[in-house]
N, C-alpha and C positions, 0 to 999 in steps of 0.2 A: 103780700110780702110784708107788709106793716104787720100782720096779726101774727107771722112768723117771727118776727123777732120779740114782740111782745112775749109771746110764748117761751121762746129761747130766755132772754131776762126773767119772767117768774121762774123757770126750772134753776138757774144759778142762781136765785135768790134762797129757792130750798134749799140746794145744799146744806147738809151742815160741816162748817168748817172747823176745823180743832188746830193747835199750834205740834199736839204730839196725840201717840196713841193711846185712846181713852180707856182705863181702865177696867170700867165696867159702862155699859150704853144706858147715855142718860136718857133715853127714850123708855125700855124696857127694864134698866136696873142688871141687865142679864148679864152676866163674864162668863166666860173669857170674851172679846174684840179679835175676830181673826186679822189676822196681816192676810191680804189680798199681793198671792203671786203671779207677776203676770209671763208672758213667754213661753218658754217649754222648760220646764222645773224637769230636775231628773228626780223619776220616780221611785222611791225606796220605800223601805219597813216603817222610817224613820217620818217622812211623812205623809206616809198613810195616816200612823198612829198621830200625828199631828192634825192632822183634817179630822178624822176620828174627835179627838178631845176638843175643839173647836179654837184651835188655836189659828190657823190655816183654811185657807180658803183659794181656791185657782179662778185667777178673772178675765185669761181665756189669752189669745197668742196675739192680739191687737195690740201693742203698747203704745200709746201718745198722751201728752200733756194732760193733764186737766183729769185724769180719771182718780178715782178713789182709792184709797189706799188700805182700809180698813172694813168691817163689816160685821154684824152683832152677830155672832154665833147664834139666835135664836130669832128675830124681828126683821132681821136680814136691814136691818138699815144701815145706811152706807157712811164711809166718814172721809171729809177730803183734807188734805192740807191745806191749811190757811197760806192763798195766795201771795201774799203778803212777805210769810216767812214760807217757802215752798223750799225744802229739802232736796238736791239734788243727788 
């Protein structure tokens, strides 16, 4: 139980946390930053062609606290809001 929460604290210490969405990913360099939609998005032309140019990304119909809200169109690395300042 003890090595599980060890575990649990190194994974929220990767994170990386940002105040807003990162313009290009300072990991890869790479833009666009998808916005990660989460729930059931209604599906159009509009984005499709959004997921297409990597602006858009779907992060699946679970929604709760604490998940990430962004992701590097290319490195797939993730971005969360800074707990801190967390956007509702």
């Amino acid at each position: 139980m003890k090595d599980d929460l060890l575990e649990e604290e190194n994974i929220e210490s990767e994170k990386i946390r940002v105040e807003s969405k990162p313009e290009k990913c300072p990991v890869c360099g790479f833009k666009p930053v998808a916005e990660i939609l989460y729930g059931m998005p209604v599906f159009s032309q509009e984005l499709e062609e959004e997921m297409k140019a990597g602006k858009v990304t779907l992060g699946g119909c679970d929604i709760s606290p604490g998940q990430p809200s962004w992701e590097c169109s290319r490195c797939e690395t993730l971005f969360y809001i800074d707990s801190d300042k967390e956007i509702l």
